[in-house]
PyMOL commands that place a pseudoatom at each C-alpha (Angstrom):
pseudoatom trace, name=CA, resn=UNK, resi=1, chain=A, elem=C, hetatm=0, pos=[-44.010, -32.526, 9.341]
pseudoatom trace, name=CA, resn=UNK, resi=2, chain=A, elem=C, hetatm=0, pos=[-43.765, -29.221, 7.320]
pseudoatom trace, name=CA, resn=UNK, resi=3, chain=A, elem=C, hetatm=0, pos=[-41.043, -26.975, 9.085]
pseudoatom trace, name=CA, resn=UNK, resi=4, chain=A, elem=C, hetatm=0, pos=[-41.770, -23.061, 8.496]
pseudoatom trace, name=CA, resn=UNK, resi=5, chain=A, elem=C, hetatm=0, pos=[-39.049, -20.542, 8.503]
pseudoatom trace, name=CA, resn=UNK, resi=6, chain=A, elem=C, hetatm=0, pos=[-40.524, -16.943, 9.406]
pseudoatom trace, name=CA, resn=UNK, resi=7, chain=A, elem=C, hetatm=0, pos=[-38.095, -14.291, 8.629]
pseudoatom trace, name=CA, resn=UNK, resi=8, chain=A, elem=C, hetatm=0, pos=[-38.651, -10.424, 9.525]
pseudoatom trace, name=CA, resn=UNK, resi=9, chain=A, elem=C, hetatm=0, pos=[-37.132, -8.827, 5.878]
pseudoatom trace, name=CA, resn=UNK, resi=10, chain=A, elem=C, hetatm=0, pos=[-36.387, -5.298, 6.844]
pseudoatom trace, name=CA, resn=UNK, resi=11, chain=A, elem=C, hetatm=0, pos=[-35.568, -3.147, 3.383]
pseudoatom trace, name=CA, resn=UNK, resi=12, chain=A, elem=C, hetatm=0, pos=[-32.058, -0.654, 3.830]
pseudoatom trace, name=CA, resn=UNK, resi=13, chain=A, elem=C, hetatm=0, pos=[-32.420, 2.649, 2.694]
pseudoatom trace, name=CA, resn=UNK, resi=14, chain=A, elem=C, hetatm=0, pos=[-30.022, 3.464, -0.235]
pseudoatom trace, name=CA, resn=UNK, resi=15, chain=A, elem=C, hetatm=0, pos=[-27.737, 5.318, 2.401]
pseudoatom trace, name=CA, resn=UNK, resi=16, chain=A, elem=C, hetatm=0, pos=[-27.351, 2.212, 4.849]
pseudoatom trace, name=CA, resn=UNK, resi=17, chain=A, elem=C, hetatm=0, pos=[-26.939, -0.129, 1.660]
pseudoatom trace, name=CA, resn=UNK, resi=18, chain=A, elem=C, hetatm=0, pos=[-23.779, 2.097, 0.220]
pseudoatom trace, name=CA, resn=UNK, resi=19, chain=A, elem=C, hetatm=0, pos=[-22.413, 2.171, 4.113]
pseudoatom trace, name=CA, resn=UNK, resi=20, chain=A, elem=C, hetatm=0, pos=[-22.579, -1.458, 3.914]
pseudoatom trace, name=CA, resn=UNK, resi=21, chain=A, elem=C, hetatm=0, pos=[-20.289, -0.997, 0.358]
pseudoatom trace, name=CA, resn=UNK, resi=22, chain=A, elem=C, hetatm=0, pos=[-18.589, 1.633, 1.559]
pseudoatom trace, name=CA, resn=UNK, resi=23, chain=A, elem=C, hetatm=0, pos=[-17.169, -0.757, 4.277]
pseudoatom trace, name=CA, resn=UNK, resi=24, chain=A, elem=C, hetatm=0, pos=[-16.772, -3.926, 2.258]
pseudoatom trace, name=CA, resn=UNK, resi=25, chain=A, elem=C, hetatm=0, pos=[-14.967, -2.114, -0.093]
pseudoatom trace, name=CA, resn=UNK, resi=26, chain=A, elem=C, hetatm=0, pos=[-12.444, -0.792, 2.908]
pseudoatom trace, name=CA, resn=UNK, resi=27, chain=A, elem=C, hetatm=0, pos=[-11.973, -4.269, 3.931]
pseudoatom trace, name=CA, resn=UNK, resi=28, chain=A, elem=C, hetatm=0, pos=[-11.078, -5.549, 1.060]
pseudoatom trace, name=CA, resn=UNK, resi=29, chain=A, elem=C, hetatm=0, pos=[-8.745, -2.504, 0.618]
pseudoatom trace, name=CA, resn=UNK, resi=30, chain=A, elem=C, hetatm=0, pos=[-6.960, -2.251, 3.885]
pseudoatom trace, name=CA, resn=UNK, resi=31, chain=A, elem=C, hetatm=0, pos=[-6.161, -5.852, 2.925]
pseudoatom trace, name=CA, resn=UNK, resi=32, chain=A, elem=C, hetatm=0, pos=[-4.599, -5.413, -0.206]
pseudoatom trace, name=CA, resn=UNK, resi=33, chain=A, elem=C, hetatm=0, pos=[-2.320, -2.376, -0.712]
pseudoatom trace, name=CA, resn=UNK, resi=34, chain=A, elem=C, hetatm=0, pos=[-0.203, -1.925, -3.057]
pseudoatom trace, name=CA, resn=UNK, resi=35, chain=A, elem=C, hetatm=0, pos=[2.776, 0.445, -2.534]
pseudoatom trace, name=CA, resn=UNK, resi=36, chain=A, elem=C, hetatm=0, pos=[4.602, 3.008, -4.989]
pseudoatom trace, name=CA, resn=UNK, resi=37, chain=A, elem=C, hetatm=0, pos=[7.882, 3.761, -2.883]
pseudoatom trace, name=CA, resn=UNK, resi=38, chain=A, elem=C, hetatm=0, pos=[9.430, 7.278, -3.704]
pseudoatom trace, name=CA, resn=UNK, resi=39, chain=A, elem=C, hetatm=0, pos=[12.642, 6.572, -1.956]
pseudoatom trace, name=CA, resn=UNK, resi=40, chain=A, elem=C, hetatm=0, pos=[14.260, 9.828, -1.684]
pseudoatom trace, name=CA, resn=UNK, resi=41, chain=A, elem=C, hetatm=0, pos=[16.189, 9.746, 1.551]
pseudoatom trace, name=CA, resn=UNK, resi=42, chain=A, elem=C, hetatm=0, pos=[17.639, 7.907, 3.578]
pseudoatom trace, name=CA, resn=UNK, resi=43, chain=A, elem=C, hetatm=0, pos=[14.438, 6.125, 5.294]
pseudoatom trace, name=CA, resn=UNK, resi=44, chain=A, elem=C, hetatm=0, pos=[14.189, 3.937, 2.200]
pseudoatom trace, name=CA, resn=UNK, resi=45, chain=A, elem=C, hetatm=0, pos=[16.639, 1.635, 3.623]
pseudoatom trace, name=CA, resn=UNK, resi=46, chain=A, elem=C, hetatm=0, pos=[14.062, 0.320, 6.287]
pseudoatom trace, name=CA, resn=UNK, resi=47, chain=A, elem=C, hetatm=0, pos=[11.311, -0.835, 4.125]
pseudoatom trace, name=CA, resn=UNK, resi=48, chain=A, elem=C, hetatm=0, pos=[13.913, -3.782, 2.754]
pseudoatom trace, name=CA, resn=UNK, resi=49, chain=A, elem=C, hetatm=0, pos=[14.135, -5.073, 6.633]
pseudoatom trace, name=CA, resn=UNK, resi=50, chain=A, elem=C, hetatm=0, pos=[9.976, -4.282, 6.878]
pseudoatom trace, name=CA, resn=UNK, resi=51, chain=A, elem=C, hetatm=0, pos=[9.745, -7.253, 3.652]
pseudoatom trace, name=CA, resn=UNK, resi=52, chain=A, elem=C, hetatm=0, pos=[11.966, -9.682, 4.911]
pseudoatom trace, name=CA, resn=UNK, resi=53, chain=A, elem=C, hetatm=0, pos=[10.763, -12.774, 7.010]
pseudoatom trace, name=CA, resn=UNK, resi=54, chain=A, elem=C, hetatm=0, pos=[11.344, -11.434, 10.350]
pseudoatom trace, name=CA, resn=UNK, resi=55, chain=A, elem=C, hetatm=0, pos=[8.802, -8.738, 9.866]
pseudoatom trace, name=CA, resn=UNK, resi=56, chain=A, elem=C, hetatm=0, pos=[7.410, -9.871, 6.780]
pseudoatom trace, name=CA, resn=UNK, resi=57, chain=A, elem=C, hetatm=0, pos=[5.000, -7.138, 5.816]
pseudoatom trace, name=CA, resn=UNK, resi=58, chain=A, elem=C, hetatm=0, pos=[3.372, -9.046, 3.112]
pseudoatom trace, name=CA, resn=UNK, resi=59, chain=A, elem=C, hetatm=0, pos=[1.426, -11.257, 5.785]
pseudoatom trace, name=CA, resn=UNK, resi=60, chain=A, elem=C, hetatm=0, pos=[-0.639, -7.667, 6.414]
pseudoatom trace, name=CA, resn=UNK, resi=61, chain=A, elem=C, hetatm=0, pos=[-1.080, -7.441, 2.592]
pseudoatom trace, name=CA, resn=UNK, resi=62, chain=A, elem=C, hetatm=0, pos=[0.850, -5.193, 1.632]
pseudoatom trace, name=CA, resn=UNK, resi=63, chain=A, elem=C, hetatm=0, pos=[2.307, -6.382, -1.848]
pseudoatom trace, name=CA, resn=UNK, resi=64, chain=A, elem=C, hetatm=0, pos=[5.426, -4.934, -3.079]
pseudoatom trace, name=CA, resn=UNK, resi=65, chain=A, elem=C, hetatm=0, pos=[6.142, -2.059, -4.714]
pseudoatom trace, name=CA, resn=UNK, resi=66, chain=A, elem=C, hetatm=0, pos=[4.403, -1.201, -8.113]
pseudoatom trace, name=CA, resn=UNK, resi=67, chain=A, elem=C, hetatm=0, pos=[6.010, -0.133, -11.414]
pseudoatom trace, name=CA, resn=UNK, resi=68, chain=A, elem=C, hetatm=0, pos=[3.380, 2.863, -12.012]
pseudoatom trace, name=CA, resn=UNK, resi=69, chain=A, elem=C, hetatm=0, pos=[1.453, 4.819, -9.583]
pseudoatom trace, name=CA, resn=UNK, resi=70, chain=A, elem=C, hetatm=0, pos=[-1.607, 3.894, -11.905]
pseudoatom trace, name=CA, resn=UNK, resi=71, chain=A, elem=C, hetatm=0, pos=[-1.286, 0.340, -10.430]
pseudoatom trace, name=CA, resn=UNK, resi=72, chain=A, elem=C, hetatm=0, pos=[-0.505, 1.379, -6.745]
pseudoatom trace, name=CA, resn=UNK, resi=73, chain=A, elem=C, hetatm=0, pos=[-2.999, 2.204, -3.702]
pseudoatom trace, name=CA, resn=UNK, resi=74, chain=A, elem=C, hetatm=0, pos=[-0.389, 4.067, -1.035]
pseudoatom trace, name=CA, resn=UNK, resi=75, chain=A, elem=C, hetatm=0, pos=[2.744, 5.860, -1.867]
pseudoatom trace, name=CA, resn=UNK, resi=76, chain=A, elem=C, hetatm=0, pos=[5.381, 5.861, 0.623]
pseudoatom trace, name=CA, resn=UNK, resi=77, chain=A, elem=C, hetatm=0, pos=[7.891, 9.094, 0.530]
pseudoatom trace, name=CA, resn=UNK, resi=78, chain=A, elem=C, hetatm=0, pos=[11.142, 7.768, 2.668]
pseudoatom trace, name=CA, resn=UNK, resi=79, chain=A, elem=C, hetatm=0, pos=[12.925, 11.062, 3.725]
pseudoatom trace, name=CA, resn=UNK, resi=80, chain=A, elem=C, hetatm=0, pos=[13.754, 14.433, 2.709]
pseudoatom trace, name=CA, resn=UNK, resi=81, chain=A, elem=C, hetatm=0, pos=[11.745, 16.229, -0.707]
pseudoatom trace, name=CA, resn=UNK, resi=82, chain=A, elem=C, hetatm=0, pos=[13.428, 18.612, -3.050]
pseudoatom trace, name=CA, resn=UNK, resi=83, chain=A, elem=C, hetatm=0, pos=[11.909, 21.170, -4.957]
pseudoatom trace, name=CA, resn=UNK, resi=84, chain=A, elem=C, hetatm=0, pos=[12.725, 19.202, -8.101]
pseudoatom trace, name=CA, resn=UNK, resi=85, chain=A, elem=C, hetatm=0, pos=[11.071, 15.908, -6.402]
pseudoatom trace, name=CA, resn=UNK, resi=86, chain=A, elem=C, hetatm=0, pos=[8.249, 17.377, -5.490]
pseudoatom trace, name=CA, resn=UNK, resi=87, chain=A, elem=C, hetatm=0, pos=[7.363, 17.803, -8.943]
pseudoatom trace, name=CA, resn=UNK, resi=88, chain=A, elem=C, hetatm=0, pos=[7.676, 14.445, -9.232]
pseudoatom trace, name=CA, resn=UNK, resi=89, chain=A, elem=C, hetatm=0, pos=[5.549, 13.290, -6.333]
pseudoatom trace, name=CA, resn=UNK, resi=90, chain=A, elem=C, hetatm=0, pos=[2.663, 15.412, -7.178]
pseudoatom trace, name=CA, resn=UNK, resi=91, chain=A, elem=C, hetatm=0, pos=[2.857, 13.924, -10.937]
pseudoatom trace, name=CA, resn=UNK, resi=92, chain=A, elem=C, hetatm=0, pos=[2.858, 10.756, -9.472]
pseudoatom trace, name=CA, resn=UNK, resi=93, chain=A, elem=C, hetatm=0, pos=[-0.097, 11.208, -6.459]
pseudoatom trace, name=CA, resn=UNK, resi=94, chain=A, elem=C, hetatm=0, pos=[-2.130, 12.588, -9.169]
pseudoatom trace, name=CA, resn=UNK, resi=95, chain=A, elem=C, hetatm=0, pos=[-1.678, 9.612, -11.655]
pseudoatom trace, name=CA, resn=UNK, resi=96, chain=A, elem=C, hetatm=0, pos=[-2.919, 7.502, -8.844]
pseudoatom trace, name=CA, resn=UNK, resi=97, chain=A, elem=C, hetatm=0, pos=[-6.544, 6.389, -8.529]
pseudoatom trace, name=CA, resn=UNK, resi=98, chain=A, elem=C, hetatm=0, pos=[-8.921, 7.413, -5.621]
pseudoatom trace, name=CA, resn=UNK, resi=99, chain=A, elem=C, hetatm=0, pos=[-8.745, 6.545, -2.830]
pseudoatom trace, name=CA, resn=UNK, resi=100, chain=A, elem=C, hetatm=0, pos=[-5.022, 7.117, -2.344]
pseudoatom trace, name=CA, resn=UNK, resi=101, chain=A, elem=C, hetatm=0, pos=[-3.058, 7.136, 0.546]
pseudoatom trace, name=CA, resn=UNK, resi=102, chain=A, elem=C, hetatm=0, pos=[0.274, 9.061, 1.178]
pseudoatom trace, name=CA, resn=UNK, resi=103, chain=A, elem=C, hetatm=0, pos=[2.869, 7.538, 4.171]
pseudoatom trace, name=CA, resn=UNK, resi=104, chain=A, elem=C, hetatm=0, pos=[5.741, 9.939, 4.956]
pseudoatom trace, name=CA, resn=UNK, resi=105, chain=A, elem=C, hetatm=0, pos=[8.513, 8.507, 6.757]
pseudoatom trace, name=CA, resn=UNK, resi=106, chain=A, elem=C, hetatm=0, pos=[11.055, 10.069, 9.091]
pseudoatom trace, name=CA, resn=UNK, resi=107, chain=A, elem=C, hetatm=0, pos=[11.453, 13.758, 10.272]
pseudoatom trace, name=CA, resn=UNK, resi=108, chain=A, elem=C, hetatm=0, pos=[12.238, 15.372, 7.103]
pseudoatom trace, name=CA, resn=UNK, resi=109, chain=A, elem=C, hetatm=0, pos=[8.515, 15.617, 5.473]
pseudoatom trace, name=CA, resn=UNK, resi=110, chain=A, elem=C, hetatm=0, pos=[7.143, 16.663, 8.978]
pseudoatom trace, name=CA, resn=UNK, resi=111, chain=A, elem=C, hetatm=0, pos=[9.742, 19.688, 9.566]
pseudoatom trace, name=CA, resn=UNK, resi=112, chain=A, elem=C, hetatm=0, pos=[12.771, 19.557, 7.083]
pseudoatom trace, name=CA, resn=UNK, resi=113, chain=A, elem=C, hetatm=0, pos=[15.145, 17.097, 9.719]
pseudoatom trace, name=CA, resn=UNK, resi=114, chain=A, elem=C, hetatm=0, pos=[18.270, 17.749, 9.489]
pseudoatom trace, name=CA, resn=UNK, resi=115, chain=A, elem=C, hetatm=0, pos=[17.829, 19.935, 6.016]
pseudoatom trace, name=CA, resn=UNK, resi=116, chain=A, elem=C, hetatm=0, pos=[15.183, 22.230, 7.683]
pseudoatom trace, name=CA, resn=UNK, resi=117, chain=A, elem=C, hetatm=0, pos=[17.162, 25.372, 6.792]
pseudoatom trace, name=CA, resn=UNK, resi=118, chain=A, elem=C, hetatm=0, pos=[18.565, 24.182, 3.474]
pseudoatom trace, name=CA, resn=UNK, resi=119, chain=A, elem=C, hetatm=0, pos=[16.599, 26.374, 0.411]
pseudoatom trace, name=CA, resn=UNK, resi=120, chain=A, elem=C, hetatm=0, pos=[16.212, 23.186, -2.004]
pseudoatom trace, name=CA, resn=UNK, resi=121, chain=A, elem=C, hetatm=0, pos=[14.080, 20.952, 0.670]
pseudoatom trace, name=CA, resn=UNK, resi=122, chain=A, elem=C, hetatm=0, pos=[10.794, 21.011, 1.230]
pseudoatom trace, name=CA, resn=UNK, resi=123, chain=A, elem=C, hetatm=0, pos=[9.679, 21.299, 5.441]
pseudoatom trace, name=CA, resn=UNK, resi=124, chain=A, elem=C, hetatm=0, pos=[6.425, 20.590, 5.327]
pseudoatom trace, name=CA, resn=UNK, resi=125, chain=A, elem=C, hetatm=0, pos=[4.981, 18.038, 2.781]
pseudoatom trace, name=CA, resn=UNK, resi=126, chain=A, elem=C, hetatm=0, pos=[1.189, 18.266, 4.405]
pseudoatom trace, name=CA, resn=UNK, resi=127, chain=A, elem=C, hetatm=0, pos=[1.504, 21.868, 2.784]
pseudoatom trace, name=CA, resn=UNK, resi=128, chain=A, elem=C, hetatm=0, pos=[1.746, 20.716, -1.057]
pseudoatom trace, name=CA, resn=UNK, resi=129, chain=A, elem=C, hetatm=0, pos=[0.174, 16.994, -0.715]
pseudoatom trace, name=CA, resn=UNK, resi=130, chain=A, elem=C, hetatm=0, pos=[-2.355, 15.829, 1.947]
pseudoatom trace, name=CA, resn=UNK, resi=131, chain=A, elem=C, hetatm=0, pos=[-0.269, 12.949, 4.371]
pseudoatom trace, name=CA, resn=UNK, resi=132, chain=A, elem=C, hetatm=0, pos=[-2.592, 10.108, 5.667]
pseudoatom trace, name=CA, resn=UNK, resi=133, chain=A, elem=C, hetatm=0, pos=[0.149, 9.045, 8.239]
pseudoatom trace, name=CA, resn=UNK, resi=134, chain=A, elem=C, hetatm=0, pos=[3.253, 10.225, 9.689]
pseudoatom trace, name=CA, resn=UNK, resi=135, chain=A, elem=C, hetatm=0, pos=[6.176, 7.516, 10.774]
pseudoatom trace, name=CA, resn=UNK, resi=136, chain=A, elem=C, hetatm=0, pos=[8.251, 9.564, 13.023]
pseudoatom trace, name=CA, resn=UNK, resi=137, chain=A, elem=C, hetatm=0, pos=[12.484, 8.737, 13.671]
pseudoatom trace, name=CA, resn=UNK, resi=138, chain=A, elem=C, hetatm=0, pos=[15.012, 9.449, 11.918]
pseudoatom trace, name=CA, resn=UNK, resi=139, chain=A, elem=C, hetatm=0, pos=[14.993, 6.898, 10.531]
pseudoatom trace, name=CA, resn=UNK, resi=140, chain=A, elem=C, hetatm=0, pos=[12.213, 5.046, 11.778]
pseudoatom trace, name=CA, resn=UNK, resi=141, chain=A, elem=C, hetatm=0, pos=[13.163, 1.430, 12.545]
pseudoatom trace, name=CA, resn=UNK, resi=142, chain=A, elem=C, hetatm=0, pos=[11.181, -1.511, 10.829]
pseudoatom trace, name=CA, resn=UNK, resi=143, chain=A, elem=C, hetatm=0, pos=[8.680, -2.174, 14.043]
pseudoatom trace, name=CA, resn=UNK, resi=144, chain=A, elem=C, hetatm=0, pos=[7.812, 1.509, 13.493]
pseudoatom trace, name=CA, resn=UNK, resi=145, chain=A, elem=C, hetatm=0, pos=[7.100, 1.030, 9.847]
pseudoatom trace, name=CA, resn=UNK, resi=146, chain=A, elem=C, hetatm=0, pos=[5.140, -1.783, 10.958]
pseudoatom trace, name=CA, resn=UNK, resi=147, chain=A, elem=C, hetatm=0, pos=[3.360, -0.426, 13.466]
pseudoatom trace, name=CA, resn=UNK, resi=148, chain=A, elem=C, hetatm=0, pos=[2.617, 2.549, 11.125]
pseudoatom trace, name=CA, resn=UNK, resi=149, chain=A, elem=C, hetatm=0, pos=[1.339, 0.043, 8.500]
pseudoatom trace, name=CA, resn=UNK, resi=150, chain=A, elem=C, hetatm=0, pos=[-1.024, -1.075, 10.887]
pseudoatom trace, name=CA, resn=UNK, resi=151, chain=A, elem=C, hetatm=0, pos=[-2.144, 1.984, 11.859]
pseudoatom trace, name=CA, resn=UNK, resi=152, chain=A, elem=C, hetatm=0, pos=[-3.176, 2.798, 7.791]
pseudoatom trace, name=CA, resn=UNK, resi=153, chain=A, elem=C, hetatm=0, pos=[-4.784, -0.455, 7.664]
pseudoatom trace, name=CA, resn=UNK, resi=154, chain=A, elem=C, hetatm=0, pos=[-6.793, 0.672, 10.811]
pseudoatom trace, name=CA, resn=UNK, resi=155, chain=A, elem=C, hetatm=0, pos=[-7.654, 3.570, 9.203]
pseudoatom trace, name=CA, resn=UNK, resi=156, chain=A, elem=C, hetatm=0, pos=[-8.505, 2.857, 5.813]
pseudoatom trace, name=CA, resn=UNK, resi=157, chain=A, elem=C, hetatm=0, pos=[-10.882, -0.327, 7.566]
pseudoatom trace, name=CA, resn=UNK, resi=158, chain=A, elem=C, hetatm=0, pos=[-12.240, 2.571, 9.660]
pseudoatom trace, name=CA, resn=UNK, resi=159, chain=A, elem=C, hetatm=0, pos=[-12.772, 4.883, 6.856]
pseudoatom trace, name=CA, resn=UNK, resi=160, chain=A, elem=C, hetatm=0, pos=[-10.440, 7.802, 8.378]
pseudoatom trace, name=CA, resn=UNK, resi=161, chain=A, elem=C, hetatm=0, pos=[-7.920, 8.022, 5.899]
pseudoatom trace, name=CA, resn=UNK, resi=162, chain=A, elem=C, hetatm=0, pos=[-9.368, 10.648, 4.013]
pseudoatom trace, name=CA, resn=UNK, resi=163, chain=A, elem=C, hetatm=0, pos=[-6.544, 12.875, 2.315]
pseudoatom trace, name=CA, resn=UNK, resi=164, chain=A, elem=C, hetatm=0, pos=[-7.396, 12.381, -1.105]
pseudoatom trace, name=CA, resn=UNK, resi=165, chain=A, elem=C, hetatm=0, pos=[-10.691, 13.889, 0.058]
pseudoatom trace, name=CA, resn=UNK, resi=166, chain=A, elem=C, hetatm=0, pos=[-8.791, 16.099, 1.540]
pseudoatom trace, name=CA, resn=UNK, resi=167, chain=A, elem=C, hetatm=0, pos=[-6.865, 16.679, -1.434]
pseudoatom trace, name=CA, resn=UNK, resi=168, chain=A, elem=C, hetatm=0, pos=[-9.996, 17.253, -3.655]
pseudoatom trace, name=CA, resn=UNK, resi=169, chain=A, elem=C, hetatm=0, pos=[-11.573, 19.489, -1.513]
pseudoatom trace, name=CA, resn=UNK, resi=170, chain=A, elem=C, hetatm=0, pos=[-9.040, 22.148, -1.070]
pseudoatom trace, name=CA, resn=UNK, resi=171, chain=A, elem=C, hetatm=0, pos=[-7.465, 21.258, -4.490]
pseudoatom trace, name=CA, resn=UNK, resi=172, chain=A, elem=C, hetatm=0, pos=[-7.522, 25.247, -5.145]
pseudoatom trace, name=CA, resn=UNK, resi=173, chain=A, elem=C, hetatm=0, pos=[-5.119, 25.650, -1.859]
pseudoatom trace, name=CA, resn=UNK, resi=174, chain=A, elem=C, hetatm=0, pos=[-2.758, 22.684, -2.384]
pseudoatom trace, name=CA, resn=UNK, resi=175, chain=A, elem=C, hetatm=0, pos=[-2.302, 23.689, -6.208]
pseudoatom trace, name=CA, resn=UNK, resi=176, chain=A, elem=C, hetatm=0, pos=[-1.458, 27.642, -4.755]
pseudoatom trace, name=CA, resn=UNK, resi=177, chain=A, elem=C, hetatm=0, pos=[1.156, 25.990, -2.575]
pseudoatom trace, name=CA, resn=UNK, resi=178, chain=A, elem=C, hetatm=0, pos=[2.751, 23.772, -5.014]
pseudoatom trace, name=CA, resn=UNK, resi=179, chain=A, elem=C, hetatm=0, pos=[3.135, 26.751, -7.227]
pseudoatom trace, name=CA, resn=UNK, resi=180, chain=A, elem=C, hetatm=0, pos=[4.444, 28.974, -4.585]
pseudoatom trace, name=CA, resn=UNK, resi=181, chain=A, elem=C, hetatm=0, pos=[7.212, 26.581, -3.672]
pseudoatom trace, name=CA, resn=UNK, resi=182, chain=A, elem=C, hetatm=0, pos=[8.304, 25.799, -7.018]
pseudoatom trace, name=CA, resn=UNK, resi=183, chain=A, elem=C, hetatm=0, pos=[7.835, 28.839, -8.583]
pseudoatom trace, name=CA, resn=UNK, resi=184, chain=A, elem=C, hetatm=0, pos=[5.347, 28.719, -11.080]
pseudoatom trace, name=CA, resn=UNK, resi=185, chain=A, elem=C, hetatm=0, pos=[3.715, 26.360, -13.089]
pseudoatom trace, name=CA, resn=UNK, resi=186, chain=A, elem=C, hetatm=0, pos=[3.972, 22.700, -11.344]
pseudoatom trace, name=CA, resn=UNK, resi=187, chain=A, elem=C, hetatm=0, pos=[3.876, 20.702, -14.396]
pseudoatom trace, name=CA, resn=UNK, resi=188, chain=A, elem=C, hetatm=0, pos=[6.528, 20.533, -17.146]
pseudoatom trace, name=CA, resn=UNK, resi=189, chain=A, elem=C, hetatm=0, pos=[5.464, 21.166, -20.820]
pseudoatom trace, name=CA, resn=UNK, resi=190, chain=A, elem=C, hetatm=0, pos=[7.857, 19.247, -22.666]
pseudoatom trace, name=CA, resn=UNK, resi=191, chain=A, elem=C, hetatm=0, pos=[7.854, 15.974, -25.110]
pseudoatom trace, name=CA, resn=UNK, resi=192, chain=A, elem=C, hetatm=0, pos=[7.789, 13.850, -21.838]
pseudoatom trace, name=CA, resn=UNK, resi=193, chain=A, elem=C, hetatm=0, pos=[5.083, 14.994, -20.251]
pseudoatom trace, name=CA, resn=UNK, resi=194, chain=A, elem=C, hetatm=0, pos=[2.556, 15.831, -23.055]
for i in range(1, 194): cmd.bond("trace and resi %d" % i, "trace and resi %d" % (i + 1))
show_as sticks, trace
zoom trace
C-alpha cells in the first residue's frame, strides 16, 4: 500500500518571513536577559531579595548582573541620578547593543522623590534616556520588581519595548537634553575616555 502525503506549500513574503524572526528572536530574548545594574540609590537594595530563592528571579531568565554594558541586554537604574551619573549612564546605554532596554526603579527617575528640588538630581530620566518600564515605590519591594520583570519580558515577547527605537529616532532631541542638563558637551575628552 503506497501512503501519499499531500501538502498545500504556501511561500511567505519576505515581510511575514522576518515577522516570523522578528518574534523568534524576542522569545529567545525575553528569555535571556542579562542585566547591567547602575545602583545609585537606595532601590539597589531590593534586587539582592529579587535573586534569592524566595523570589528567585533567575527562574524568569534573568542572569545576573554583567561586568560591561557591552555584554548586558537591560540596565536597571535603582534610585536617584546626578548630573555627574548621568554622564555615566548615557556612556554606558550607548556602549550597549540594540535592542536595549532601560528599567528605572523607585520615584526618583520618574519625578526627583524626595530630591525633586535638589539642583544636582536629575527629575525626569525619560527626558535624557528613553525608559522601557517604570517600577514605582519608594522603594519598590521585591514582588514589585518581579512583577515589573514580568511586565519587560511581556513586552519585549510582544515587541513593545521599543526605547532604543525610541532613542534612535529622536537621537537629535535626547542629545539637546543631555547637553542642556549637564552643561555642555556630554562626553569627557580625557585619557579615559579616548
Amino acid at each position: 500500500m503506497k501512503s501519499v502525503m499531500q501538502t498545500n506549500f504556501v511561500p511567505m513574503t519576505k515581510e511575514e518571513l522576518n515577522a516570523k524572526w522578528t518574534n523568534i528572536g524576542n522569545y529567545f530574548r525575553a528569555n535571556s536577559i542579562w542585566m547591567l545594574m547602575y545602583c545609585t540609590g537606595c532601590c539597589a537594595i531590593e534586587l539582592p531579595q529579587a535573586m534569592t530563592s524566595r523570589y528567585d528571579m533567575e527562574r524568569l531568565g534573568m542572569g545576573g548582573p554583567m561586568a560591561t554594558p557591552r555584554q548586558a541586554d537591560v540596565i536597571l537604574v535603582t534610585g536617584y541620578l546626578s548630573l555627574k551619573t548621568l554622564r555615566r549612564v548615557i556612556y554606558s546605554y550607548e556602549q550597549m547593543s540594540d535592542p536595549k532596554y532601560l528599567v528605572a526603579f523607585g520615584s526618583c527617575p520618574i519625578n526627583g522623590g524626595i530630591y525633586h528640588d535638589a539642583h544636582a538630581v536629575i527629575n525626569q530620566l525619560d527626558q535624557y534616556l528613553p525608559v522601557d518600564l517604570f517600577i514605582a515605590g519608594c522603594m519598590p519591594k521585591p514582588e514589585a520588581v518581579m512583577n515589573g520583570f514580568q511586565d519587560l519580558i511581556t513586552m519585549i515577547e510582544e515587541g513593545s519595548a521599543t526605547g532604543w527605537k525610541d532613542y534612535h529616532a529622536n537621537f537629535e532631541w535626547y542629545k539637546q537634553n543631555q547637553k542642556d542638563a549637564v552643561g555642555g558637551e556630554v562626553f569627557i575628552h580625557d585619557e579615559f575616555h579616548e
